[in-house]
N, C-alpha and C positions, 0 to 999 in steps of 0.2 A: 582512501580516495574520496573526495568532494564529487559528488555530483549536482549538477542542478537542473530544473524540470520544470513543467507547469502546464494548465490546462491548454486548449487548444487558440484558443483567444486571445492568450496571456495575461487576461485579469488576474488570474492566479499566479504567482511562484513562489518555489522552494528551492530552498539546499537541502543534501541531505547527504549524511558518511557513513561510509560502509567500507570496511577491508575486502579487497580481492583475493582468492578467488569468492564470486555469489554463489548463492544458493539462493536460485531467484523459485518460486512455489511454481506450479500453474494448475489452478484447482478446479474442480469440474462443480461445484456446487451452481444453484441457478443462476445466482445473479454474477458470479466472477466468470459463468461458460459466455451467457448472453453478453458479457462488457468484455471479454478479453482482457481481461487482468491477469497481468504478471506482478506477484508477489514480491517485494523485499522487505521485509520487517526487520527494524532495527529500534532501540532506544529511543525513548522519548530524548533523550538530549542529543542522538544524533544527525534530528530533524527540526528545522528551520523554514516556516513560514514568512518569506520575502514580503510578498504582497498579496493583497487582495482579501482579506476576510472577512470586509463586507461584502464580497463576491459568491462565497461560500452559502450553499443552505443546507443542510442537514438531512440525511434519509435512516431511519431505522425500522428495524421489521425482527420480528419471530420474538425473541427473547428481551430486543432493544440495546443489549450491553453494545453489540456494534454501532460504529458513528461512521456512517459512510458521508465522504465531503462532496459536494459539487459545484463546478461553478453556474452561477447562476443564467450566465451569458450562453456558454455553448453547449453546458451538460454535460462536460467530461469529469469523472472520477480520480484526479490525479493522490488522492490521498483518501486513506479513514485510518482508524483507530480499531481494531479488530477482538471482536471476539475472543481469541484466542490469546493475544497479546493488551491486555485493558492500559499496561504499564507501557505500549510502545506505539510504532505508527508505524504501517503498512502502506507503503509506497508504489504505484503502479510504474511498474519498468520502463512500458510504453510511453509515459509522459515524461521520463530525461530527456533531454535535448542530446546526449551523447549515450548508445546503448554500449555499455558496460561491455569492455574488453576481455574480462575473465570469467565468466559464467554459464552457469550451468544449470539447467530448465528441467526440475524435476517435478513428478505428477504428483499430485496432493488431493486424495480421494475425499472433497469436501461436500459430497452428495450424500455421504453418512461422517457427516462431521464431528458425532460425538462419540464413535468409537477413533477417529482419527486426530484430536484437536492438541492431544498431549506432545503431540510431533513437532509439535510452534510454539510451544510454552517456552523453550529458552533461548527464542530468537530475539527478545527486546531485553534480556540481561547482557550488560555489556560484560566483554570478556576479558 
């Protein structure tokens, strides 16, 4: 399935493919409890950046390997590059424009994230 998404504004969009059923995260770490983000992490090539990337400015914290994207206009996180996944792109659910008809919202204990991080490593190898 193709879906497509983008920030609140729409300076930003994307596509992005994922087979159904998801396995969409929902992780309790600080910054995913405080932003409501729901997880889909897929391959870097089965994510596409439409528009907007001078829109985009960059956040990173603790270690820095994560690239959290925002836009610049409204502040919404529709996209990063995660920790977990360096080789893939994690997607927030909430920014498709159509919420995914087959899925399934499991917890993802990312408040101790490095006993837990192994759990995501083969979510951006394609299958």
């Amino acid at each position: 399935m193709k879906y497509s998404g983008g920030c609140h504004c729409g300076a930003v969009r994307f596509e992005v493919e994922a087979s159904e059923p998801l396995e969409v995260e929902n992780c309790n770490c600080s910054i995913c409890r405080k932003s409501a983000y729901l997880h889909l992490i897929v391959p870097r090539a089965s994510f596409s950046l439409k528009q907007g990337e001078s829109a985009l400015i960059t956040y990173s914290f603790n270690t820095g390997v994560a690239q959290h994207y925002f836009c610049k206009t409204c502040g919404i996180k529709p996209f990063y590059v995660p920790r977990s996944n360096p080789d893939g792109v994690d997607v927030n659910v909430n920014c498709l424009d159509e919420r995914p008809q087959d899925m399934e919202i499991v917890k993802f204990e990312g408040s101790d994230w490095e006993q837990h991080a192994h759990k995501l490593a083969h979510k951006s190898n394609p299958a």
